[in-house]
C-alpha positions as a LaTeX table, in Angstrom:
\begin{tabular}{lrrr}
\hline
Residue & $x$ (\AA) & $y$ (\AA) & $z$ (\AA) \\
\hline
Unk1 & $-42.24$ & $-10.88$ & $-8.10$ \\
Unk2 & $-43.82$ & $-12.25$ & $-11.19$ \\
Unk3 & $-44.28$ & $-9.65$ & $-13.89$ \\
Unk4 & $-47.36$ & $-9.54$ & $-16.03$ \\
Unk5 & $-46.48$ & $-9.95$ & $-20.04$ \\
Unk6 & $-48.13$ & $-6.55$ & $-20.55$ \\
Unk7 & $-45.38$ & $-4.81$ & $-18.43$ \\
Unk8 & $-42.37$ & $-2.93$ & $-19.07$ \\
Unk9 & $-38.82$ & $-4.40$ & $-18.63$ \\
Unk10 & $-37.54$ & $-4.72$ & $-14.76$ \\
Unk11 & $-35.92$ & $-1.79$ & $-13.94$ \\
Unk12 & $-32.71$ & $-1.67$ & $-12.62$ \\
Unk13 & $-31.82$ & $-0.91$ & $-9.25$ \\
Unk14 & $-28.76$ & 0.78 & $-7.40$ \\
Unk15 & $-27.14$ & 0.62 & $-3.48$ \\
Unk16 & $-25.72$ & 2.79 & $-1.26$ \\
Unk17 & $-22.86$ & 1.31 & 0.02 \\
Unk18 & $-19.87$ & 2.16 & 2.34 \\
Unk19 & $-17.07$ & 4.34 & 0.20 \\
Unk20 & $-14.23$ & 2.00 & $-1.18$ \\
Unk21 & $-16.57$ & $-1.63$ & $-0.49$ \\
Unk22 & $-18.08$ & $-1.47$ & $-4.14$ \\
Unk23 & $-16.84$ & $-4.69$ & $-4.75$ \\
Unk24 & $-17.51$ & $-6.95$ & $-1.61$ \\
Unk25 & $-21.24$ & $-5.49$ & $-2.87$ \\
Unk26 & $-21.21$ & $-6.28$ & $-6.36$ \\
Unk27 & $-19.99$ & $-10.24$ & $-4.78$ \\
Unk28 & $-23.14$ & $-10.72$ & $-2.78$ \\
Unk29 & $-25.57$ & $-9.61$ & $-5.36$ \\
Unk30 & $-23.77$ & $-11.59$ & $-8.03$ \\
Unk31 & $-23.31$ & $-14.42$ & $-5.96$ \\
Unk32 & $-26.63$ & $-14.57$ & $-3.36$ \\
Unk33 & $-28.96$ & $-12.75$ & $-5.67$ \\
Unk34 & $-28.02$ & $-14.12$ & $-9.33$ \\
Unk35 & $-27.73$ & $-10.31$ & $-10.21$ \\
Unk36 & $-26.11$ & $-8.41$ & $-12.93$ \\
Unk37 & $-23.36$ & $-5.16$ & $-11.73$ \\
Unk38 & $-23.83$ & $-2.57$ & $-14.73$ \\
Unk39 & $-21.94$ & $-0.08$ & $-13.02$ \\
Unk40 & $-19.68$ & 1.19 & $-9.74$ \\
Unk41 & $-18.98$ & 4.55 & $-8.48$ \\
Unk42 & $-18.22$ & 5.72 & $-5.32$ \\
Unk43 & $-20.52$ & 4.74 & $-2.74$ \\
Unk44 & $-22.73$ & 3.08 & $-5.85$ \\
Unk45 & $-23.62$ & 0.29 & $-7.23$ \\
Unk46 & $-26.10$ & $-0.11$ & $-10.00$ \\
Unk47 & $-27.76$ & $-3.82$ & $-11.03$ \\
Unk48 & $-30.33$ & $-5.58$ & $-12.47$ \\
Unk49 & $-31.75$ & $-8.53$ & $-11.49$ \\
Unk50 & $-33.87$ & $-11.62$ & $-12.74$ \\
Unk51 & $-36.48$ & $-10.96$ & $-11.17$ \\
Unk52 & $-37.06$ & $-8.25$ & $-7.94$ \\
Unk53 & $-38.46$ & $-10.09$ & $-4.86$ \\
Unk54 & $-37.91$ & $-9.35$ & $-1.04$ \\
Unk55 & $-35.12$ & $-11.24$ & $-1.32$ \\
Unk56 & $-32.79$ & $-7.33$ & $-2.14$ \\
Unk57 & $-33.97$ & $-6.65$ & 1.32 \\
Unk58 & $-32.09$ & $-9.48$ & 2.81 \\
Unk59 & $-28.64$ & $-7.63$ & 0.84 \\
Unk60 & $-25.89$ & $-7.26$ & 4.40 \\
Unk61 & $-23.42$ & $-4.91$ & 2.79 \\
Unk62 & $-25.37$ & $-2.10$ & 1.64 \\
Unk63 & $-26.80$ & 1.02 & 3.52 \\
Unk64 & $-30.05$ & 1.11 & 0.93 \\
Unk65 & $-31.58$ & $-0.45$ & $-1.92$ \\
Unk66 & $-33.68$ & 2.00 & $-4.83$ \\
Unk67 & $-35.60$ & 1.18 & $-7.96$ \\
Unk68 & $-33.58$ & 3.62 & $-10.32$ \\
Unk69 & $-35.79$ & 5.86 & $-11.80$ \\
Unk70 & $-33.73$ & 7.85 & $-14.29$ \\
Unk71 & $-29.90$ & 8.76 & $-13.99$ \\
Unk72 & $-27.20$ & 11.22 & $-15.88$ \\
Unk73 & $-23.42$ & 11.71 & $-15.93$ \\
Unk74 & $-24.82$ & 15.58 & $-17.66$ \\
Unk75 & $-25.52$ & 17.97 & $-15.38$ \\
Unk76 & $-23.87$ & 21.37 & $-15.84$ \\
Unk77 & $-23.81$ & 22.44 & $-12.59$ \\
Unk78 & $-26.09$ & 25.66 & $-13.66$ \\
Unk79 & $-29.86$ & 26.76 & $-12.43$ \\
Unk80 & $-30.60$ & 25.31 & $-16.11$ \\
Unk81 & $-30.00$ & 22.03 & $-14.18$ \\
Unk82 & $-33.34$ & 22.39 & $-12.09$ \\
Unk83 & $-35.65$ & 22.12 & $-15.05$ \\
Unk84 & $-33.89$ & 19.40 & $-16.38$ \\
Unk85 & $-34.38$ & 17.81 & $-12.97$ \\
Unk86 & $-37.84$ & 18.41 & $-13.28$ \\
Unk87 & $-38.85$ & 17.27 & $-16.95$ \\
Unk88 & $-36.56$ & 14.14 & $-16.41$ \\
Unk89 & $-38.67$ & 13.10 & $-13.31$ \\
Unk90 & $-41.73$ & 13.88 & $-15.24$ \\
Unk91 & $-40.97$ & 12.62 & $-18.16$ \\
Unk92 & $-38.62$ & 9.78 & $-18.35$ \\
Unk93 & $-40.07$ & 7.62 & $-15.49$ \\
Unk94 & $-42.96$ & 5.02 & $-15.35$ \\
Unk95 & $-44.16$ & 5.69 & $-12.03$ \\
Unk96 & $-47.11$ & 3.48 & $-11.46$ \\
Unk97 & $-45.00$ & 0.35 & $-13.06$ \\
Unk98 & $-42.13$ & 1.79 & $-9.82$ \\
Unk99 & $-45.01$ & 2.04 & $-7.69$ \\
Unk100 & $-46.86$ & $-1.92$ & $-8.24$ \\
Unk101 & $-42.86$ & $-2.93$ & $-7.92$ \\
Unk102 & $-42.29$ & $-1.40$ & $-4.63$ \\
Unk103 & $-45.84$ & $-2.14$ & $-3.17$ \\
Unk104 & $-45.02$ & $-5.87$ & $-3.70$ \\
Unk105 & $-41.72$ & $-5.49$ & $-1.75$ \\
Unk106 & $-43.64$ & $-2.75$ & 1.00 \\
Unk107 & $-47.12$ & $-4.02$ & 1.70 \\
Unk108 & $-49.11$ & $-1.15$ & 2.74 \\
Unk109 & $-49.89$ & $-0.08$ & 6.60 \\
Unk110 & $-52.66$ & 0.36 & 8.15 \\
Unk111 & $-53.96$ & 3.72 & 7.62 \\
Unk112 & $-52.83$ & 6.63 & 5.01 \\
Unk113 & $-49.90$ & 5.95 & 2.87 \\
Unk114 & $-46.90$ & 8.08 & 4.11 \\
Unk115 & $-44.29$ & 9.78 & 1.58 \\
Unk116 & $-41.39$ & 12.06 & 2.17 \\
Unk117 & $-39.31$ & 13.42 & $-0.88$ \\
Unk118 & $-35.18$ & 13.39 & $-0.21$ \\
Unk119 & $-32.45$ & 15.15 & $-1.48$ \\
Unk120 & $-28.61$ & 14.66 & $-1.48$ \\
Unk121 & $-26.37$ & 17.04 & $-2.98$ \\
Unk122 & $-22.43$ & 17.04 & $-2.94$ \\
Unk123 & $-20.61$ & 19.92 & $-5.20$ \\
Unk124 & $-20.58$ & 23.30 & $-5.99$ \\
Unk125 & $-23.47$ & 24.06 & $-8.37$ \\
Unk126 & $-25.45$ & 27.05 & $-9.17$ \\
Unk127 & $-28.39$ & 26.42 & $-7.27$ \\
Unk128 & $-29.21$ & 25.27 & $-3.18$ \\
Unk129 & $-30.00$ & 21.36 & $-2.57$ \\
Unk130 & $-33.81$ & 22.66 & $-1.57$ \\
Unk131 & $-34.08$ & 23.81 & $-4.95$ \\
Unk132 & $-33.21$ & 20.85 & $-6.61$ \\
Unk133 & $-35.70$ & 19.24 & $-4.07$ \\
Unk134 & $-38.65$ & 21.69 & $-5.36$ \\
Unk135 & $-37.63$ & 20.34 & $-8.60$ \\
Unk136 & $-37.91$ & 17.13 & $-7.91$ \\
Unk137 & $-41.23$ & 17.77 & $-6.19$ \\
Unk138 & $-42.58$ & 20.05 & $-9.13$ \\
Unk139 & $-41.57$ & 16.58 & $-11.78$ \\
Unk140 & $-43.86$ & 14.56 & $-9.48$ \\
Unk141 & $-46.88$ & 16.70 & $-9.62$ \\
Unk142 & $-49.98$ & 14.46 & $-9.89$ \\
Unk143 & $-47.99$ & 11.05 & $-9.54$ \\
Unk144 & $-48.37$ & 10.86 & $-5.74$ \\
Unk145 & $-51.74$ & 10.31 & $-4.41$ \\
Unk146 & $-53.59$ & 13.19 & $-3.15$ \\
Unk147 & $-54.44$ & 11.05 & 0.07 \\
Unk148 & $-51.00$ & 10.49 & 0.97 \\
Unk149 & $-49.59$ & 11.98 & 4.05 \\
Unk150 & $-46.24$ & 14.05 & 3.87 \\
Unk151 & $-43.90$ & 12.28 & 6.39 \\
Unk152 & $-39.96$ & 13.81 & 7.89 \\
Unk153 & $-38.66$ & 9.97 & 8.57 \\
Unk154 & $-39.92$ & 6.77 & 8.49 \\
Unk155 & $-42.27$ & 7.34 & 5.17 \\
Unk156 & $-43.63$ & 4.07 & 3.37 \\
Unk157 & $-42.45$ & 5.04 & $-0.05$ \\
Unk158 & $-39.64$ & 7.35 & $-0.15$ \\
Unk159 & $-38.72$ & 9.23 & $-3.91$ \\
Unk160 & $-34.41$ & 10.32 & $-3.38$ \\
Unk161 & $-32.86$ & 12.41 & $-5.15$ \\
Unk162 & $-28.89$ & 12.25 & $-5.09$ \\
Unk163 & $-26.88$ & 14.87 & $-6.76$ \\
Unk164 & $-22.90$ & 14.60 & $-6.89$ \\
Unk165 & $-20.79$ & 17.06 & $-9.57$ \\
Unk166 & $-22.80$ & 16.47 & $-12.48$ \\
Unk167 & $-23.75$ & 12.93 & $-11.84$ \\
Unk168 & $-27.66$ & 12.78 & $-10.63$ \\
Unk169 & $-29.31$ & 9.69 & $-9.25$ \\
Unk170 & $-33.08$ & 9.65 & $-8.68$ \\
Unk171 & $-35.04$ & 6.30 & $-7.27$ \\
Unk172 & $-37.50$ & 5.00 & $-5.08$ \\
Unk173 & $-36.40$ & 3.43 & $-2.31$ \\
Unk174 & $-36.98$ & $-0.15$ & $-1.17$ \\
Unk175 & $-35.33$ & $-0.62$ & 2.01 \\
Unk176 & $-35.84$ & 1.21 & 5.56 \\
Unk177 & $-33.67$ & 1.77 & 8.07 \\
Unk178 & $-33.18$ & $-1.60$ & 9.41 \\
Unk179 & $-30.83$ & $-2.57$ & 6.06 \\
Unk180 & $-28.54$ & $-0.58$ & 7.64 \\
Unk181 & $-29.16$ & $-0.53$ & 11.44 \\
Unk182 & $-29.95$ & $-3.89$ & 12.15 \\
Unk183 & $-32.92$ & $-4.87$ & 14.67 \\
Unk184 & $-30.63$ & $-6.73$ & 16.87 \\
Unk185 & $-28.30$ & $-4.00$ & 17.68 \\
Unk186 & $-30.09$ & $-2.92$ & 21.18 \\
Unk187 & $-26.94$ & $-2.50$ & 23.10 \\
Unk188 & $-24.06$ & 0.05 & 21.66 \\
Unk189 & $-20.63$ & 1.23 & 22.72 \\
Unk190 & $-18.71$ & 3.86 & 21.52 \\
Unk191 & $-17.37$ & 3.95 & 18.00 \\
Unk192 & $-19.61$ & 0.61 & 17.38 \\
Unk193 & $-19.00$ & $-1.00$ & 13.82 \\
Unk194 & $-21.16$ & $-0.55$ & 11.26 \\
Unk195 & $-23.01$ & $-3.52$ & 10.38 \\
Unk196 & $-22.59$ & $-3.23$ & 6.55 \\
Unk197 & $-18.96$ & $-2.44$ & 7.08 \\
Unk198 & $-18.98$ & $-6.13$ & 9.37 \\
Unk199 & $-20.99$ & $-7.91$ & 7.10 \\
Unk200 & $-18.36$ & $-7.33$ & 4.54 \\
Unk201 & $-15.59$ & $-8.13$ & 6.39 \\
Unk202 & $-17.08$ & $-11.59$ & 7.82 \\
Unk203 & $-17.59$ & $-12.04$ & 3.61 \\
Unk204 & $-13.87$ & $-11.35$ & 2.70 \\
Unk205 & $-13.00$ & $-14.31$ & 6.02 \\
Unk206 & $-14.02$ & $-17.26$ & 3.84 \\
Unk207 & $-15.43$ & $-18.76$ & 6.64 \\
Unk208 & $-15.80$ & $-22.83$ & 5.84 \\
Unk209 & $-17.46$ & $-25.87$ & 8.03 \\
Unk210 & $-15.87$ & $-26.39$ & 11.22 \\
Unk211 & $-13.41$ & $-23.66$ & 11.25 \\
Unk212 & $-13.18$ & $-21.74$ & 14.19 \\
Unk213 & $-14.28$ & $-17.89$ & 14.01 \\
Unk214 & $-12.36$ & $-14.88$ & 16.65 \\
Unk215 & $-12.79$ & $-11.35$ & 17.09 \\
Unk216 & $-10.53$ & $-10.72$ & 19.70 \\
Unk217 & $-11.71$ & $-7.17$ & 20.59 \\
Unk218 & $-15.29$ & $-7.62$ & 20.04 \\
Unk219 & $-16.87$ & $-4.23$ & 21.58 \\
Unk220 & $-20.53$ & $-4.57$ & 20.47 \\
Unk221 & $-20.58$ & $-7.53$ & 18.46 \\
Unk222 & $-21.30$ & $-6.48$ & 15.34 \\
Unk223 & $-18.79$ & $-8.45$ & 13.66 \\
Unk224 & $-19.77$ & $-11.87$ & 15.57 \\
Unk225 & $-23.02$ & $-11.14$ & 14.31 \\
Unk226 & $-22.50$ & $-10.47$ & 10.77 \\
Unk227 & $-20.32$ & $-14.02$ & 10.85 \\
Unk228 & $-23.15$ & $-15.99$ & 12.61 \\
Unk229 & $-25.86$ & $-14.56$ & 10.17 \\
Unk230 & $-23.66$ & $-15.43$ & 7.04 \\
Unk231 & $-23.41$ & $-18.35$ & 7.87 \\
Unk232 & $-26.79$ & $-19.24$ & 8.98 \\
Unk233 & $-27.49$ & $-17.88$ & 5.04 \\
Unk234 & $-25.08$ & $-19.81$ & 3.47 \\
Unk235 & $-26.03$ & $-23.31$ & 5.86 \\
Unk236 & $-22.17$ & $-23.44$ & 7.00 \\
Unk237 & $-22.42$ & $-25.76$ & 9.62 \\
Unk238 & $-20.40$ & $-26.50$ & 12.80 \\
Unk239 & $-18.46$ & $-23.21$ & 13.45 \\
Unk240 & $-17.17$ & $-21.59$ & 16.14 \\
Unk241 & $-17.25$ & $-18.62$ & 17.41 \\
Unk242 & $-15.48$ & $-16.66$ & 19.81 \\
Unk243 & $-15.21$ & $-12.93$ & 20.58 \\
Unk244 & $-13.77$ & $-11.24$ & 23.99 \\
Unk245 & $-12.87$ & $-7.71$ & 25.12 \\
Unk246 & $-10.94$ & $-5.78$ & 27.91 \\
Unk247 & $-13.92$ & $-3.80$ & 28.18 \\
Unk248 & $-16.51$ & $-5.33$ & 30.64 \\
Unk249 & $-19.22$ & $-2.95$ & 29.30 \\
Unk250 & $-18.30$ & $-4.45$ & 25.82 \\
Unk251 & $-18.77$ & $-8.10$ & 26.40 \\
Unk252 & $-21.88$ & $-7.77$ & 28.01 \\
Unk253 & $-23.34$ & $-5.64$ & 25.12 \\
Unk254 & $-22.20$ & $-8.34$ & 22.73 \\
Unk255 & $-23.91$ & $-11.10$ & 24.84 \\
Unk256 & $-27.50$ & $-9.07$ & 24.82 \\
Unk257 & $-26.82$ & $-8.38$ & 20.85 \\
Unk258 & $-26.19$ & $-11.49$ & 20.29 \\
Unk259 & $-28.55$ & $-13.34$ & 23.01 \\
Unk260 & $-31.31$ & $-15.03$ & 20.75 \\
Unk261 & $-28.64$ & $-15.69$ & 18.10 \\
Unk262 & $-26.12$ & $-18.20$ & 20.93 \\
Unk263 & $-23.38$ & $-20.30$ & 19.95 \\
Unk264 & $-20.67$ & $-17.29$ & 20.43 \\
Unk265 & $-17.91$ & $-18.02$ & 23.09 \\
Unk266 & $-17.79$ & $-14.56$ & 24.99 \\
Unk267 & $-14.80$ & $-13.97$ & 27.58 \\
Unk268 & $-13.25$ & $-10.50$ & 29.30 \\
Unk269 & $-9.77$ & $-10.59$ & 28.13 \\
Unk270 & $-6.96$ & $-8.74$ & 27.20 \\
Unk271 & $-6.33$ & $-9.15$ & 23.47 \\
Unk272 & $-1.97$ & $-9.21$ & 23.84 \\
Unk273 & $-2.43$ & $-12.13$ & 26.08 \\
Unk274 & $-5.56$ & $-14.43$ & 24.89 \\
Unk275 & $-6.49$ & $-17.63$ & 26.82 \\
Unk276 & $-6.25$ & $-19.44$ & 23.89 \\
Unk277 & $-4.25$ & $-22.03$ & 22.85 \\
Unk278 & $-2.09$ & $-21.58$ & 19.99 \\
Unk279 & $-2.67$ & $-22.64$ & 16.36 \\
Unk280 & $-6.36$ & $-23.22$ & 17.09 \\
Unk281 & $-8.32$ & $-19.98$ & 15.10 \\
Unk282 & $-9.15$ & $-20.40$ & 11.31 \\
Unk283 & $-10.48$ & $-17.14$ & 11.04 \\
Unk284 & $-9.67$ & $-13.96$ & 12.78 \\
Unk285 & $-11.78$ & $-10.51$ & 12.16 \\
Unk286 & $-11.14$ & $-7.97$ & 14.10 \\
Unk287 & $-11.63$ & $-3.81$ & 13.99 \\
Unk288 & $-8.47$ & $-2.65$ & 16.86 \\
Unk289 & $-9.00$ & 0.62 & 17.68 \\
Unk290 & $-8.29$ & 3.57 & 15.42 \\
Unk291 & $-5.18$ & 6.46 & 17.12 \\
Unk292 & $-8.66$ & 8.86 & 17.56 \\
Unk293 & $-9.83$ & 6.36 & 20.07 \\
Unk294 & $-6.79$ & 6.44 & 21.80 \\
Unk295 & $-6.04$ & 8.40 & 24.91 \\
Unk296 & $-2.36$ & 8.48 & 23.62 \\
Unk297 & $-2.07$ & 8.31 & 19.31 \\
Unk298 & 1.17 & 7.47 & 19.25 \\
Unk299 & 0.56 & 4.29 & 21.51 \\
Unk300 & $-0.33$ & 2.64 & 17.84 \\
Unk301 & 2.62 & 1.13 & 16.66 \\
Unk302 & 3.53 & $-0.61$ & 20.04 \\
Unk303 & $-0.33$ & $-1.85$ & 20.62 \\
Unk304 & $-0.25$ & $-2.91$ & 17.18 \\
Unk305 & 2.91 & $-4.91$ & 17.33 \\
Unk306 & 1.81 & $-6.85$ & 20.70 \\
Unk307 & $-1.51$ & $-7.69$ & 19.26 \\
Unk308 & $-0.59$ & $-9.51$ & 15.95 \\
Unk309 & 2.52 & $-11.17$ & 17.99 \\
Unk310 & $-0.70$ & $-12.79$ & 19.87 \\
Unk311 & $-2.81$ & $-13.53$ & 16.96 \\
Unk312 & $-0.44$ & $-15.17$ & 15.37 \\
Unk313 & $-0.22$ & $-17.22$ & 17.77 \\
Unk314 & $-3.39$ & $-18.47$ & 17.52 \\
Unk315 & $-3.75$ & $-18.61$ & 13.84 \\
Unk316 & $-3.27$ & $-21.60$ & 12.12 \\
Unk317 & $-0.60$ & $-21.97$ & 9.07 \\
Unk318 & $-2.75$ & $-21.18$ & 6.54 \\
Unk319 & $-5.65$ & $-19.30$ & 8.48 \\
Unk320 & $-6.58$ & $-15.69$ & 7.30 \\
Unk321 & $-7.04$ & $-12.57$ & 8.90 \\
Unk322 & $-9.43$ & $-9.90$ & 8.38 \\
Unk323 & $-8.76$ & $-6.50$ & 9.47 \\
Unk324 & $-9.79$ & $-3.18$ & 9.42 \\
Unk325 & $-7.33$ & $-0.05$ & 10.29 \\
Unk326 & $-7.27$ & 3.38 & 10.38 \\
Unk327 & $-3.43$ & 3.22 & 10.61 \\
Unk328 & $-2.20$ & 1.07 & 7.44 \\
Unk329 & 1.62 & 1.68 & 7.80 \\
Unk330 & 1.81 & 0.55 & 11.49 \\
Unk331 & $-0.12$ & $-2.58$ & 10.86 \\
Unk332 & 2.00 & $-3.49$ & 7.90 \\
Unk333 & 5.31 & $-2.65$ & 10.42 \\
Unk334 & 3.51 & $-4.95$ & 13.11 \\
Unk335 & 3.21 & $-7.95$ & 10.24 \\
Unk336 & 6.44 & $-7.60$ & 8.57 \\
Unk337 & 7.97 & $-10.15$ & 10.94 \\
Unk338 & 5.59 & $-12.80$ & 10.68 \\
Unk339 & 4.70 & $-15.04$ & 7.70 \\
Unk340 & 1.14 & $-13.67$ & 6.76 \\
Unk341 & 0.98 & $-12.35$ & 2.64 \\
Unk342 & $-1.29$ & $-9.56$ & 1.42 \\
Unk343 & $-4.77$ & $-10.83$ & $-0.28$ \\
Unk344 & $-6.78$ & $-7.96$ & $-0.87$ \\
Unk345 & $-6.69$ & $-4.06$ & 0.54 \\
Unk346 & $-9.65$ & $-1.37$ & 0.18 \\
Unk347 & $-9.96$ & 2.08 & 1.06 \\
Unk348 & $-13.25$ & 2.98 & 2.90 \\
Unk349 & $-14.17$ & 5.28 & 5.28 \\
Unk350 & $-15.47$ & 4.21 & 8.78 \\
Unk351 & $-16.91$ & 7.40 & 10.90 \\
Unk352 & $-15.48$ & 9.60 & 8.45 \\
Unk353 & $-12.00$ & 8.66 & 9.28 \\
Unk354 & $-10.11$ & 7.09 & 6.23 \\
Unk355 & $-9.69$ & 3.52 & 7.16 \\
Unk356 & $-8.03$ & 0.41 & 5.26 \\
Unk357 & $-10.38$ & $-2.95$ & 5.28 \\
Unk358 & $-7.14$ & $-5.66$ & 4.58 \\
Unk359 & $-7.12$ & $-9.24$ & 4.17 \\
Unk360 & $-4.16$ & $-11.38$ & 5.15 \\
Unk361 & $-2.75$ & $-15.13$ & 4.71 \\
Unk362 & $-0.66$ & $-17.04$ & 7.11 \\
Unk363 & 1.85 & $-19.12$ & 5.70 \\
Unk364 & 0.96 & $-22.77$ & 4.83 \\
Unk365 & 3.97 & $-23.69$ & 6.43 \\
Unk366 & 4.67 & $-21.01$ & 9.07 \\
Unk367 & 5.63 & $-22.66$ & 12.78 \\
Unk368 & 4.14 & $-21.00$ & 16.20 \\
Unk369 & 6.96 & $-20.60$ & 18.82 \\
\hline
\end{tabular}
């Protein structure tokens, strides 16, 4: 969006992301949007860039994208707070410059504007999240059109309000739910992956021209389709894909997910005996199932052993795997006896289950019996 010489600086903007995948973010904005990280925190990541386009919307690893309207590491967790809150929003923010930003990145609908006001509070603090809301509301007196319809979901232009300890975060948000949804998730099975979560995971791959891509338990997709759209973005040409599951159900709801997208191999298998030949898989990415998901917990360690037995058979010397486990210590148990070194290990959460995202290396010069 070109900005007028009469205008203030570009603000800066901030994502919610995925706990613990802070810095597969701050990669792709760096690195697909020429952007600037000023800061991290947990579930945060605040940037500026050269210039603010619809290209943010196209971001894959982040739940939401705001304009950042004012910030502070100062709140004292007192009622006091709430009239800060207020004067801050009042105050400190150039609404109608936030406003002609986000109007350029949300054309207007067809009939009244819609707004809805949010508030997220984490903490112990003197005071209930609705009141922090009321403050918020009370700082924006005058500033949203009298027109404007009140909306519970699905508003045009949405004002949030995020409140953890005495950090507060308050912007206008740019994206809608289908950052973080996806439109071509139609078909779902249980414990489906998060897109953002699979988007960061097909980043951490490395996928290259002509490499060969394989989730081996694919249930909805979601990871074949994070890998295909990457590398659509990125023009990587000549890959394959394949994906499978024991699950029937599962295959077919990766086949209508991935339907207009083609060029993924799907097959019903089991994932401890794959129909594959050996040594033929650059890249594996795969999300086995968590104990929770298992009728029997304690059938991890044995599952987890058979599986990487298979996949690395099928890994080349010098492939990678990408993985993501609920159960770190068994998968480490299952890869001790094979020649695959530790690249990279983040703590995230994945249906509020601690989880470990990993990334592994096969040996250059590790042989397949």
């Amino acid at each position: 969006m070109a900005r007028r010489a009469e205008e203030p600086e570009l603000p800066a903007l901030y994502a919610h992301v995925q706990p613990g995948l802070e810095p597969v973010v701050a990669d792709e904005i760096t690195r697909d949007l020429r952007g600037e990280v000023k800061r991290t925190d947990r579930g945060v990541v605040v940037f500026r860039l050269p210039d603010i386009t619809p290209d943010v919307l196209k971001l894959r690893t982040t739940e939401d994208v705001f304009l950042l309207a004012w910030g502070s590491d100062s709140l004292t967790y007192k009622a006091t707070d709430l009239e800060t809150i207020k004067r801050w929003t009042a105050k400190k923010v150039d609404w109608p410059h936030l406003f002609r930003i986000h109007h350029a990145i949300r054309p207007k609908t067809k009939g009244k504007p819609t707004f809805h006001l949010v508030c997220q509070m984490q903490g112990e603090h003197g005071y209930r999240r609705v009141d922090a809301l009321d403050a918020m509301a009370d700082g924006l007196h005058g500033v949203v059109p009298a027109g404007w319809v009140p909306a519970e979901e699905n508003a045009w232009l949405e004002i949030w309000l995020g409140i953890t300890g005495k950090t507060a975060v308050c912007g206008l948000r740019l994206s809608d739910r289908t950052m973080r949804h996806r439109t071509y998730k139609e078909d779902h099975v249980a414990a489906s992956l998060r897109p953002t979560v699979a988007a960061a995971m097909a980043r951490l791959a490395g996928i290259g021209p002509g490499m060969t891509v394989l989730d081996p338990m694919c249930g909805a997709g979601t990871i074949l389709a994070e890998a295909v759209a990457l590398c659509e973005q990125r023009r990587i040409r000549e890959v394959r894909y394949l994906g499978g599951d024991i699950d029937p159900h599962a295959v077919f709801c990766t086949g209508q997910n991935l339907g207009r997208r083609g060029g993924v191999e799907l097959e019903k298998w089991d994932s401890t005996e794959l129909p594959l030949a050996r040594r033929i898989v650059d890249r594996l990415i795969c999300n086995p199932p968590f104990g929770k998901q298992l009728s029997k917990p304690e059938d991890i360690p044995d599952l987890y052993d058979n599986l990487v037995t298979e996949w690395d058979r099928v890994l080349k010397p010098g492939g990678r795997a990408v993985l993501l486990v609920a159960e770190q210590d068994a998968l480490r148990s299952a890869i001790a006896p094979h020649a695959w070194r530790p690249i990279k290990q983040m703590r995230c959460r994945v249906l509020g289950q601690a989880a470990v995202l990993s990334v592994w290396q096969k040996d250059e010069s590790s042989g397949t019996v």
